[in-house]
Kinemage of the C-alpha trace (Angstrom):
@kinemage 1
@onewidth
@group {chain A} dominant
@subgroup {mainchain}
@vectorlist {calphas} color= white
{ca unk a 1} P 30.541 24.016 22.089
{ca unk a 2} L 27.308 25.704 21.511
{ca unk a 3} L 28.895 26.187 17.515
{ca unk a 4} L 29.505 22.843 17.683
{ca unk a 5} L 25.767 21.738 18.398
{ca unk a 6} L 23.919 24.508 16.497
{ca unk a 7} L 26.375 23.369 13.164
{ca unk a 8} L 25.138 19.201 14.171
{ca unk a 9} L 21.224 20.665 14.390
{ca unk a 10} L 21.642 21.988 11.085
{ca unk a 11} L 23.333 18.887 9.556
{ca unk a 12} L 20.812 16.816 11.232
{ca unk a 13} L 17.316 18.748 9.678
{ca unk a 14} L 19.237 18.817 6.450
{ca unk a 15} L 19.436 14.976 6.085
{ca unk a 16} L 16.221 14.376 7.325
{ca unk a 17} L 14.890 16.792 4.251
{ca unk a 18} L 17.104 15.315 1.683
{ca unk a 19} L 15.366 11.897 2.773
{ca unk a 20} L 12.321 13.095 2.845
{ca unk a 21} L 12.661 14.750 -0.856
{ca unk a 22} L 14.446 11.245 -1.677
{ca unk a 23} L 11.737 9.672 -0.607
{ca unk a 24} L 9.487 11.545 -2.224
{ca unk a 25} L 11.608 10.705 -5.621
{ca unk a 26} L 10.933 7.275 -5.341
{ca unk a 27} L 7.409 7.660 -4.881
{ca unk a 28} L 7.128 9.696 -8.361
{ca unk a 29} L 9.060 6.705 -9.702
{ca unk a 30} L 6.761 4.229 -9.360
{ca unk a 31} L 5.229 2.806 -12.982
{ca unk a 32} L 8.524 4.129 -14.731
{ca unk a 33} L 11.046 1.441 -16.204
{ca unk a 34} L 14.017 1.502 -18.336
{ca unk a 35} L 12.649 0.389 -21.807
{ca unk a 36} L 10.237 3.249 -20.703
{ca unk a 37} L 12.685 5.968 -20.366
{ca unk a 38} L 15.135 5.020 -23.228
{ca unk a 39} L 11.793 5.412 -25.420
{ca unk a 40} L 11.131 9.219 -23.989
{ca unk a 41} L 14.567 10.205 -24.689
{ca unk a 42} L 13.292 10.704 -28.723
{ca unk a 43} L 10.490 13.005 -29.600
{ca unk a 44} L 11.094 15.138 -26.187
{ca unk a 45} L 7.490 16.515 -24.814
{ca unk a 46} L 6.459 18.071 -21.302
{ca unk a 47} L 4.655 14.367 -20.684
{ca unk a 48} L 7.862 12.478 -21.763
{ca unk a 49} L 10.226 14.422 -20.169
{ca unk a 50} L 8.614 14.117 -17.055
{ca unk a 51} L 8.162 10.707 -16.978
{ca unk a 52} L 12.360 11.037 -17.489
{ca unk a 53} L 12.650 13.095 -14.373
{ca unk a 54} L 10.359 10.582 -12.284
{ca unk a 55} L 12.506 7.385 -13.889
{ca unk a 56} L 16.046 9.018 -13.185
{ca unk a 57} L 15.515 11.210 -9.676
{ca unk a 58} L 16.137 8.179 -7.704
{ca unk a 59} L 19.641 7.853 -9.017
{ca unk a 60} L 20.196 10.996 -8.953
{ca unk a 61} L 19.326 11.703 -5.332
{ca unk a 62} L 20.980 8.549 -4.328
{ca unk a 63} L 24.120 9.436 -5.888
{ca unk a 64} L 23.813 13.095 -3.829
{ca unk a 65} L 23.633 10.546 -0.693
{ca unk a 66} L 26.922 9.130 -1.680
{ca unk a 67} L 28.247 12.325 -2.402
{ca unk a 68} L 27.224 13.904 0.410
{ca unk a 69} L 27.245 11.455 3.378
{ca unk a 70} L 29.686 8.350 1.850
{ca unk a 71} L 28.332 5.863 3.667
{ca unk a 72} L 25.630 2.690 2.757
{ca unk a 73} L 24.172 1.498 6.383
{ca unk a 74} L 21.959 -0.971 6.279
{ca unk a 75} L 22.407 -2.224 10.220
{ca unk a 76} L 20.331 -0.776 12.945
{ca unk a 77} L 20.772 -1.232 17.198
{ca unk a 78} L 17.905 -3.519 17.106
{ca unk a 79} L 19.596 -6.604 16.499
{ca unk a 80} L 15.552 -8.611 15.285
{ca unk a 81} L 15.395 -5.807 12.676
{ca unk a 82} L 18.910 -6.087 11.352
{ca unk a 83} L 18.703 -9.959 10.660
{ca unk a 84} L 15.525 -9.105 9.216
{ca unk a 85} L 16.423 -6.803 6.847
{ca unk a 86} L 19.915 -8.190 5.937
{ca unk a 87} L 17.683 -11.636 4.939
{ca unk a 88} L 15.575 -9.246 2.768
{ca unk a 89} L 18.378 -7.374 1.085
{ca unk a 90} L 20.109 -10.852 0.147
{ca unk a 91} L 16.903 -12.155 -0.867
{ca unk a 92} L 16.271 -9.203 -3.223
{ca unk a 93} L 20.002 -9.559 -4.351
{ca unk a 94} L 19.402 -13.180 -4.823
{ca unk a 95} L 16.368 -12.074 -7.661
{ca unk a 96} L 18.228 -9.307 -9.375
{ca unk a 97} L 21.233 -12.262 -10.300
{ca unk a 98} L 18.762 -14.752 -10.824
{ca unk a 99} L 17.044 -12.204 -13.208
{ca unk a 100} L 19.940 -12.252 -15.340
{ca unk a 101} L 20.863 -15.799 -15.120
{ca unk a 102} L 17.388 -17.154 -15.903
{ca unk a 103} L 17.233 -14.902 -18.681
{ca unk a 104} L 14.411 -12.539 -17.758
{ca unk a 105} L 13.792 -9.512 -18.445
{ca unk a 106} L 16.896 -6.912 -18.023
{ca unk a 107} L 14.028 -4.430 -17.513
{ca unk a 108} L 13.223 -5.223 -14.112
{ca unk a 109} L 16.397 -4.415 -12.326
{ca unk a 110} L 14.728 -0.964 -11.881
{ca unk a 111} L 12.595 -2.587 -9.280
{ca unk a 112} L 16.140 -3.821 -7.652
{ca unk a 113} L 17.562 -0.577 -7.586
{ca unk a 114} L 14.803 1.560 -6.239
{ca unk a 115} L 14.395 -1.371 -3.526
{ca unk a 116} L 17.855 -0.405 -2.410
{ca unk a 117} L 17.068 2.947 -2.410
{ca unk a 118} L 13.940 2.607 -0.165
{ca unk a 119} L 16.407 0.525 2.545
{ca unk a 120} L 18.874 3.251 2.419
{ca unk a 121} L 15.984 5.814 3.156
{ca unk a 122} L 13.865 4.296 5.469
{ca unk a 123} L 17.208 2.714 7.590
{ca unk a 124} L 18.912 6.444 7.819
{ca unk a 125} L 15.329 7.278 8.932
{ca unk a 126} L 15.364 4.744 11.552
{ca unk a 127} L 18.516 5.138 12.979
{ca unk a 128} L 18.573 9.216 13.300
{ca unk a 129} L 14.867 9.072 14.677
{ca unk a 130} L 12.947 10.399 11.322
{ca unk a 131} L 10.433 7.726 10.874
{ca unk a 132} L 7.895 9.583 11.985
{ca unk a 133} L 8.481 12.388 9.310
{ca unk a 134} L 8.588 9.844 6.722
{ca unk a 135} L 5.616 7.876 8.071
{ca unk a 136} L 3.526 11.658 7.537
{ca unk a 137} L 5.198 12.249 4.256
{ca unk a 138} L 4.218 8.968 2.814
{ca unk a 139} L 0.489 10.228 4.359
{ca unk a 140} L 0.417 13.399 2.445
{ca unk a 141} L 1.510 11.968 -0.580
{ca unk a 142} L -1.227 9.201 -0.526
{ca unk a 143} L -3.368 11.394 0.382
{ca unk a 144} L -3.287 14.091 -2.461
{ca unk a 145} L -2.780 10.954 -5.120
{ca unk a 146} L -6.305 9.481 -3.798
{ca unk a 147} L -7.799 12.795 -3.582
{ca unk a 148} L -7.168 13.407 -7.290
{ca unk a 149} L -8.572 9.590 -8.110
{ca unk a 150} L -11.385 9.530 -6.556
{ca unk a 151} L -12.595 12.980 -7.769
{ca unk a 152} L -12.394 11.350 -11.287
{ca unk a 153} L -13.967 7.970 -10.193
{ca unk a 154} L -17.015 9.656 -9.190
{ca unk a 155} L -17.048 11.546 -12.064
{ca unk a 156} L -17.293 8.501 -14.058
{ca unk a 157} L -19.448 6.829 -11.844
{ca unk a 158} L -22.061 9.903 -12.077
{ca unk a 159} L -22.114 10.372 -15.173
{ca unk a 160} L -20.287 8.166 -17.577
{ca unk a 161} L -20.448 4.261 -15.745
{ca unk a 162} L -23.315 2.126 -17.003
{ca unk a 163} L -22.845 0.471 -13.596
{ca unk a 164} L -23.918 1.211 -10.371
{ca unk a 165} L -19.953 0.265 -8.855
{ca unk a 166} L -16.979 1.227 -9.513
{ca unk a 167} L -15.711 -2.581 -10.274
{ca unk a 168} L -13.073 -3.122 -12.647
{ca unk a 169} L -11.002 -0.206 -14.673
{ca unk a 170} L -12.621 2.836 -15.427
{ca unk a 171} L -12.122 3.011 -18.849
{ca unk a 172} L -14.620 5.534 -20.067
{ca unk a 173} L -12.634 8.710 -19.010
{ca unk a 174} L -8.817 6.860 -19.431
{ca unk a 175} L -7.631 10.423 -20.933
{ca unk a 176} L -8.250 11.966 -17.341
{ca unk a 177} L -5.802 9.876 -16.114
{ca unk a 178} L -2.616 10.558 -18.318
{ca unk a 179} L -0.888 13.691 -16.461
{ca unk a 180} L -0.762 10.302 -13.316
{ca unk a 181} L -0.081 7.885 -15.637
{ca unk a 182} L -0.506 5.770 -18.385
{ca unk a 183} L -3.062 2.926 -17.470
{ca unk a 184} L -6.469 3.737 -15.332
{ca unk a 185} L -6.400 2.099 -12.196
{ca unk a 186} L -7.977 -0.695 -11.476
{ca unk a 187} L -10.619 -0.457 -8.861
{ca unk a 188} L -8.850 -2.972 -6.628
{ca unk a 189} L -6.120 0.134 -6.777
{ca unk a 190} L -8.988 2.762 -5.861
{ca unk a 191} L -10.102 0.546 -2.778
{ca unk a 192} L -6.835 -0.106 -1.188
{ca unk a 193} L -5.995 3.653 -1.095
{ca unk a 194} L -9.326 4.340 0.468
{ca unk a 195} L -8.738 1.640 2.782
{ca unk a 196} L -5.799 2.673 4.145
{ca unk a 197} L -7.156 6.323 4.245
{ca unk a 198} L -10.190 5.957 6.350
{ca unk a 199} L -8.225 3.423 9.374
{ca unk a 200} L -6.443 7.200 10.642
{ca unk a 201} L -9.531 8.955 9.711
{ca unk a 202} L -11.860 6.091 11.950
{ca unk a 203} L -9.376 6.309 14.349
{ca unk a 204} L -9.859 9.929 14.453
{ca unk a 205} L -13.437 10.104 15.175
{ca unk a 206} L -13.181 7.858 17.992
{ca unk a 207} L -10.734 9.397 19.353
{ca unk a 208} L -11.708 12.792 19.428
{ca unk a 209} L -14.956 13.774 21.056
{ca unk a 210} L -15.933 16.821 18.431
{ca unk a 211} L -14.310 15.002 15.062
{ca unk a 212} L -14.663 18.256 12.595
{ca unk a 213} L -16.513 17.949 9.405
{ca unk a 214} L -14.237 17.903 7.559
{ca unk a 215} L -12.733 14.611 9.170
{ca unk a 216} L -16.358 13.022 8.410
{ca unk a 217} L -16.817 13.977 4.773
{ca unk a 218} L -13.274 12.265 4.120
{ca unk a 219} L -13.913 9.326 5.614
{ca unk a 220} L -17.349 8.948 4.230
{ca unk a 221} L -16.093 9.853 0.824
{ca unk a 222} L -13.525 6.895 1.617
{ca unk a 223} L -15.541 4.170 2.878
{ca unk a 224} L -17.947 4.807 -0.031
{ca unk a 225} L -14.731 3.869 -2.806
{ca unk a 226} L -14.333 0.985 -0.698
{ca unk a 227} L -17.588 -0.353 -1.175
{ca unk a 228} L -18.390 0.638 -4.757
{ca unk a 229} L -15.178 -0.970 -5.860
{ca unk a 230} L -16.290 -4.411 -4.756
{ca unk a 231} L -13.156 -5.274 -4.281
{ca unk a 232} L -13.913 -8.613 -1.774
{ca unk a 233} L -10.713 -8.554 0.591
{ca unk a 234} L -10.862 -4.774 0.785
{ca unk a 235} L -14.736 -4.996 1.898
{ca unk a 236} L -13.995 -7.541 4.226
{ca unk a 237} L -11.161 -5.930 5.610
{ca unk a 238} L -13.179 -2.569 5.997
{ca unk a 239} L -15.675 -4.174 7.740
{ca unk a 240} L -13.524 -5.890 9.933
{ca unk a 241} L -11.770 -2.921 11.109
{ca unk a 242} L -15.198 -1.643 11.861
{ca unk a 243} L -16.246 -4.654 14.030
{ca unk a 244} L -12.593 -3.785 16.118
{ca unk a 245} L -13.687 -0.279 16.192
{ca unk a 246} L -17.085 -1.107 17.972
{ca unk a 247} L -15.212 -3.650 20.318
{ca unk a 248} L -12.843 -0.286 20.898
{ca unk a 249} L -15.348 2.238 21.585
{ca unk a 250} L -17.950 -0.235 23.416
{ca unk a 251} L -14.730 -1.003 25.775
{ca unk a 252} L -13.905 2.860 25.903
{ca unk a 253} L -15.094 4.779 29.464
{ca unk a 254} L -16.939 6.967 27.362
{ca unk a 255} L -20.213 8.562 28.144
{ca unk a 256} L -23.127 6.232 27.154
{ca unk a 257} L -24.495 9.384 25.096
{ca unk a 258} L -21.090 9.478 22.907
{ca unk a 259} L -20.557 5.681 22.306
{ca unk a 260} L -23.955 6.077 20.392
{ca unk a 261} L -22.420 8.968 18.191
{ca unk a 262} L -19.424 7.402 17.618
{ca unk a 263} L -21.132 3.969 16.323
{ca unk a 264} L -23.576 5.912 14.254
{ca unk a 265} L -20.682 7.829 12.429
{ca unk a 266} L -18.241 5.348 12.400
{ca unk a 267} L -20.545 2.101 11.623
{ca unk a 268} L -24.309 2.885 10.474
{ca unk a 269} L -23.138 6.186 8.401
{ca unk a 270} L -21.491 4.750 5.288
{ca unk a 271} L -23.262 2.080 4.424
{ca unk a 272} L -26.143 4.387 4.594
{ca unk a 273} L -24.558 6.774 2.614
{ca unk a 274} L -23.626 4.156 -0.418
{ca unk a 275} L -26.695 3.145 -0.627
{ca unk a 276} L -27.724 6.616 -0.861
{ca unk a 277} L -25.672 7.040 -3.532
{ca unk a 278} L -26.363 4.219 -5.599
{ca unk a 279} L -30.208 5.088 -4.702
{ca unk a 280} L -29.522 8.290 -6.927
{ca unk a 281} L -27.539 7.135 -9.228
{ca unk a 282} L -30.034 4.407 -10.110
{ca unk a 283} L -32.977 6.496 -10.254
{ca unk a 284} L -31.699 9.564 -11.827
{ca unk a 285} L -28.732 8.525 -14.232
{ca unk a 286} L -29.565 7.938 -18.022
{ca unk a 287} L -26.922 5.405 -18.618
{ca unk a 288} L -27.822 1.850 -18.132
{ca unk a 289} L -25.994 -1.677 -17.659
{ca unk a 290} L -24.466 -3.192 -20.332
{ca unk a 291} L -23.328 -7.007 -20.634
{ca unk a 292} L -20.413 -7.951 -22.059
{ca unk a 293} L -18.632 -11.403 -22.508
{ca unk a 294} L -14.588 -10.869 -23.280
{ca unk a 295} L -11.492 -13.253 -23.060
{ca unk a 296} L -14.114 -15.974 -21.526
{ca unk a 297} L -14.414 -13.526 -18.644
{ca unk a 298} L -18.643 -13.142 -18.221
{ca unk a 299} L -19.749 -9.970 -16.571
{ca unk a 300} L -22.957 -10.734 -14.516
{ca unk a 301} L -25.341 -8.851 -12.668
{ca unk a 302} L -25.826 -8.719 -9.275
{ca unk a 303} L -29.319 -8.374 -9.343
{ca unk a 304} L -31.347 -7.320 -12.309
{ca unk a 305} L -32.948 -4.309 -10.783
{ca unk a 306} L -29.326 -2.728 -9.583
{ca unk a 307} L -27.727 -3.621 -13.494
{ca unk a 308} L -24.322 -3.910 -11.150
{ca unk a 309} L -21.753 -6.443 -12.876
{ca unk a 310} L -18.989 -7.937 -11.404
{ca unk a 311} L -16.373 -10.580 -13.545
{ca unk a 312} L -16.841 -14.239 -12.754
{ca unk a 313} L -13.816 -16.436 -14.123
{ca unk a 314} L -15.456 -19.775 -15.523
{ca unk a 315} L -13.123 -22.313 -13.706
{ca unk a 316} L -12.219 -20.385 -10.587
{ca unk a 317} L -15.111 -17.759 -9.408
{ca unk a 318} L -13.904 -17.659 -5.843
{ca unk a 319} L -10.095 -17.022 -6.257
{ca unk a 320} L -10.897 -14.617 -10.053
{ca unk a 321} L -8.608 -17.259 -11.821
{ca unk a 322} L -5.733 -17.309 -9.535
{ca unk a 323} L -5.983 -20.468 -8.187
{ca unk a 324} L -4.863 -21.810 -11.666
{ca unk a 325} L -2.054 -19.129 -11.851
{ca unk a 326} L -0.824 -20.420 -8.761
{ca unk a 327} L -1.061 -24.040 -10.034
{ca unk a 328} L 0.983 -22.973 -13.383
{ca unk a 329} L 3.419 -21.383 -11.378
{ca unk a 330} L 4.259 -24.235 -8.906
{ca unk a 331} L 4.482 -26.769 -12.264
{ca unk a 332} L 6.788 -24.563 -14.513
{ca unk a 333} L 9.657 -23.445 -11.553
{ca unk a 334} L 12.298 -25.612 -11.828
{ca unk a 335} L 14.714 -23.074 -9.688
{ca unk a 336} L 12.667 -24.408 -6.667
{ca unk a 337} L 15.781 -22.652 -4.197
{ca unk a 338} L 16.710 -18.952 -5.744
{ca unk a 339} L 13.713 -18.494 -8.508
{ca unk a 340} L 13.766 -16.932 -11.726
{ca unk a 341} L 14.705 -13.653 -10.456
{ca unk a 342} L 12.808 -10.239 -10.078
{ca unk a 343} L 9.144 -10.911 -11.683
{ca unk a 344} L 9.341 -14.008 -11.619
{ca unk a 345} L 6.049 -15.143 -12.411
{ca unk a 346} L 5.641 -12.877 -15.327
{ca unk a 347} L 8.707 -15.117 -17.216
{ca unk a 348} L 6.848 -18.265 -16.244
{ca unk a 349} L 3.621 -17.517 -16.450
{ca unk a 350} L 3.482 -13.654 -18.310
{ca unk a 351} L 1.294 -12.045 -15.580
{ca unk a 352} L 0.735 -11.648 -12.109
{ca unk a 353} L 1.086 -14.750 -9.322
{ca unk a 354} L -1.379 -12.535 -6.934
{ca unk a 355} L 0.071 -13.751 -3.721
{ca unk a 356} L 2.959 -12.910 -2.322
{ca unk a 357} L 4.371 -16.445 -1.174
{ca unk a 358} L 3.806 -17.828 -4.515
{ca unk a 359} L 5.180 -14.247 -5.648
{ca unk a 360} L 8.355 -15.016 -3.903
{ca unk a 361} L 8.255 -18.860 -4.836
{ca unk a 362} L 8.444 -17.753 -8.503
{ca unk a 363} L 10.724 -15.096 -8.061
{ca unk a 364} L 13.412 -15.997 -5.256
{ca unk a 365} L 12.217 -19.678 -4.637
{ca unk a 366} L 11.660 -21.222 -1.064
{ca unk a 367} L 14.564 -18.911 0.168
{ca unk a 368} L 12.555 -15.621 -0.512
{ca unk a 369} L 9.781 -17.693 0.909
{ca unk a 370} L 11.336 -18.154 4.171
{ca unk a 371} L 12.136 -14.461 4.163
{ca unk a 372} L 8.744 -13.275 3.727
{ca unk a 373} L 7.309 -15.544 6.309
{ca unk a 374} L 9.991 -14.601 8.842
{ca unk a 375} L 9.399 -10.838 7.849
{ca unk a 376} L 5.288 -11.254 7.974
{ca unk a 377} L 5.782 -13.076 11.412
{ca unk a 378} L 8.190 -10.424 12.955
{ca unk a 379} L 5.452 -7.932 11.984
{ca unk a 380} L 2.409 -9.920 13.322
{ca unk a 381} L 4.689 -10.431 16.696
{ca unk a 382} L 5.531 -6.502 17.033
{ca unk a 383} L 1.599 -5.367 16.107
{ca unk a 384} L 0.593 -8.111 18.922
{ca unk a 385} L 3.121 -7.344 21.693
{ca unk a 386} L 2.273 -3.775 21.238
{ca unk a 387} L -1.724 -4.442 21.574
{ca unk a 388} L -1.740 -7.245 24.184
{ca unk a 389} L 1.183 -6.932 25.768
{ca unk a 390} L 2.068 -3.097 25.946
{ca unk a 391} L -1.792 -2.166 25.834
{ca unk a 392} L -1.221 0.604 23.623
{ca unk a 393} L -4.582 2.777 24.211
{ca unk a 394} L -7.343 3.922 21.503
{ca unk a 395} L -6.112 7.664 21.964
{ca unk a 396} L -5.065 11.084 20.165
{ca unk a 397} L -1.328 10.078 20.440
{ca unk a 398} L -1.623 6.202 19.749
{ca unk a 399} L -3.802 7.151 15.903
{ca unk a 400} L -0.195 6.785 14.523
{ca unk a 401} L 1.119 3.293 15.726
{ca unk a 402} L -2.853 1.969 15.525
{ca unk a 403} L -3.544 3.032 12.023
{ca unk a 404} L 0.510 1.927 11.429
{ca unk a 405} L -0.945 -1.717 13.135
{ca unk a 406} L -4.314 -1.872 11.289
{ca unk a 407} L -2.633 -1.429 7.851
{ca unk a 408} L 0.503 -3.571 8.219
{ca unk a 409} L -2.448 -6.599 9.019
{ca unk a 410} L -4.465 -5.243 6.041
{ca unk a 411} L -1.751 -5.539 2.999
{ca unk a 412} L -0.480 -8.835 5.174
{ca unk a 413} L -3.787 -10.148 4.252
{ca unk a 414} L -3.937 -8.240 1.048
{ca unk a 415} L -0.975 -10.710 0.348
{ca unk a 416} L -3.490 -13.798 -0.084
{ca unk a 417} L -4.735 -12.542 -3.524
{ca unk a 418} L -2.063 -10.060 -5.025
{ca unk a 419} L 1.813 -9.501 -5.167
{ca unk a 420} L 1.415 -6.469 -2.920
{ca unk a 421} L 5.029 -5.579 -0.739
{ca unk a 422} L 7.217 -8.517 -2.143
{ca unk a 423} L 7.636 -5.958 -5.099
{ca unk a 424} L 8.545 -2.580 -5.351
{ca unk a 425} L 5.368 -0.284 -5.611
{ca unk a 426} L 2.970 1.207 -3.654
{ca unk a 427} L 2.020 -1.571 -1.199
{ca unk a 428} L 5.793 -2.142 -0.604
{ca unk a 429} L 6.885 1.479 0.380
{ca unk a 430} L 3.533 1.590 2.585
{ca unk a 431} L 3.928 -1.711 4.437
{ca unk a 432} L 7.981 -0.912 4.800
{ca unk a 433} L 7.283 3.116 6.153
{ca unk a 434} L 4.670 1.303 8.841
{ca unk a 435} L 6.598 -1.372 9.947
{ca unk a 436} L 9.699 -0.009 10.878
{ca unk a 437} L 7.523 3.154 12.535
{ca unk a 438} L 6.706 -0.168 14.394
{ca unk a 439} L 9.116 -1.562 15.134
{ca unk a 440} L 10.826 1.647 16.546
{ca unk a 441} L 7.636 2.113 18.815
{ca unk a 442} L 8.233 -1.273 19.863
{ca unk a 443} L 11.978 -0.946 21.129
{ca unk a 444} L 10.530 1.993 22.944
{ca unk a 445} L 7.680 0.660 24.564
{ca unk a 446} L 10.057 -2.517 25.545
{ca unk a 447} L 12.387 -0.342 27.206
{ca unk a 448} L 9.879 1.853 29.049
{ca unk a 449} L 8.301 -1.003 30.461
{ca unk a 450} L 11.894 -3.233 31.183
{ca unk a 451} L 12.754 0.708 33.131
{ca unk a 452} L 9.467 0.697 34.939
{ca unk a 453} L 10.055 -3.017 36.616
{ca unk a 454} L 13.121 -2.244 38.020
């Protein structure tokens, strides 16, 4: 007997590594395609033959999963979840066969296929009790990604950015980027990872009455991308969560003394410290603001004296352009049901639809619609019951399922101006990590409580 349980331990930690290494595959995966990889197959290099490695390890690992387990679960014991994710698998099944039917690009079945590789992850995860692991994992990875880009962005911003932001790509130092990837990202990129960095790191400080230094200089070093990217949703957002923050630690039982200290470091701090550094970089920086006018996109300044810019589209300033994307989109889908397929909107209109409802309009018509409003409901209803409902407290042990709350809400909303999790990429494995951490915290708080009345 005791054989028999020490052999099932072993069996168990193994799978939950193997996911967590799978896991990590698909992460390195993201940006790779297979026009991509067929190209890197001539002329081998290090650089090409690495991108190979991060385009085919998801196959490969998922193949070991076959190999080694034979099965493909996709059902859970929470019967909410399981309808919700059996509606998402058939949507996404849906746009890979309308892909080929509509005659899109072949290219984009990647996205299909690493999709399916996420559910078969982060379901095993779910069902044998790992989502935790993989929640941290995803963390770490995030973490040491952002840490890299933001080293660079300030390095361009100190000494190589006309600009007193970080708005737009930083294309003065694109070479720095090329061991990551091939394209610079975009700002909007920058922000969101800093975002979703500093909620656990906020949450941290008020949480803990002695947050180490180190804690601070992360999150100040975060909520400083935030705002020199200008990115408008992410600023609002960031500020938001700072509002709920002072609602949290005015409502805490906290000494008098310590609610000050908290709303200084949390609140007053970084927008002192950004103007700080945009104080310096103004006054002691040689470079100086340039204006450009390119593709009938004007850069402007916001304020002579600062020389910041920031891109005004000439028809549509508020929405950057996308409200006529969206109006392009709605005109040229005639598969009004099932879509175009996978990328939709890039075969009607050749670029982004930069919402994720007209995403999934252009893509997997009003049935991938449905299935995105029925998934972004089921999350709102989980993150709600747990706060009002199940009163889940600002503590140490709740910085998980809060941060997991605060960020599920931000790349919902995130969903008004771009793609973000209808797609595979980094906004989908994020939001899909967080919400099924929530809704496993969910089925336990439900049952705690349901035990407790009787």
């Amino acid at each position: 007997m005791i054989k028999n349980l020490f052999s099932s331990k072993i069996k168990n930690n193994f799978l939950k590594i193997f996911l967590i290494i799978f896991l990590i595959s698909l992460w390195s995966a993201i940006n790779t395609d297979f026009e991509s990889f067929i190209s890197n197959l001539s002329n081998i290099t290090f650089r090409k033959l690495l991108d190979v490695f991060r385009f085919s390890s998801p196959y490969i690992f998922f193949l070991i999963y076959l190999i080694l387990y034979k099965r493909l679960n996709f059902l859970t014991k929470n019967k909410f979840l399981n309808f919700v994710l059996l509606s998402l698998l058939v949507s996404f099944s849906i746009q890979s066969v309308g892909l080929v039917v509509s005659g899109g690009n072949i290219n984009y079945l990647h996205f299909f296929f690493l999709t399916f590789f996420s559910f078969v992850i982060l379901i095993d995860a779910y069902n044998f009790n790992y989502e935790k692991e993989v929640l941290i994992t995803a963390g770490i990875i995030i973490l040491i990604f952002s840490t890299i880009y933001f080293v660079i962005s300030y390095h361009s911003f100190i000494f190589k950015s006309p600009h007193l932001n970080l708005y737009g790509n930083i294309q003065n130092i694109e070479n720095y980027w090329e061991f990551l990837s091939e394209n610079s990202p975009r700002s909007s990129g920058l922000s969101r990872f800093a975002l979703i960095i500093s909620v656990p790191l906020m949450l941290k400080i008020l949480t803990e009455k002695r947050p180490g230094i180190a804690i601070c200089f992360f999150y100040y070093l975060n909520t400083t991308i935030i705002i020199l990217a200008q990115s408008r949703i992410n600023v609002c957002v960031f500020f938001f969560f700072m509002i709920a923050v002072f609602i949290l630690t005015i409502l805490s039982k906290e000494d008098l003394r310590i609610i000050i200290k908290k709303i200084i470091l949390i609140i007053i701090l970084p927008p002192i410290i950004h103007m700080g550094t945009v104080y310096l970089k103004s006054n002691y920086s040689d470079t100086r603001a340039v204006y450009v006018e390119k593709n009938n996109l004007i850069l402007q300044p916001l304020g002579d004296p600062t020389g910041q810019l920031r891109i005004v589209h000439p028809t549509s300033p508020l929405t950057s352009g996308r409200l006529d994307d969206w109006k392009k989109i709605i005109q040229k889908n005639d598969h009004i049901v099932f879509g175009n397929g996978l990328m939709g909107d890039r075969f009607l209109i050749n670029q982004s639809a930069s919402n994720i409802l007209i995403y999934n309009y252009a893509s997997g018509g009003i049935f991938s619609v449905a299935v995105f409003i029925l998934l972004i409901l089921r999350s709102i209803f989980v993150s709600a019951s747990l706060v009002f409902i199940y009163k889940i407290k600002a503590n140490k042990a709740n910085i998980l399922i809060m941060s997991s709350i605060f960020i599920q809400s931000y790349l919902i909303l995130r969903g008004v101006a771009e793609s973000s999790f209808a797609v595979f990429g980094i906004d989908f494995l994020i939001f899909f990590t967080l919400y099924l951490f929530s809704e496993k915290y969910y089925l336990k708080a439900s049952f705690l409580k349901n035990n407790l009345v009787k």
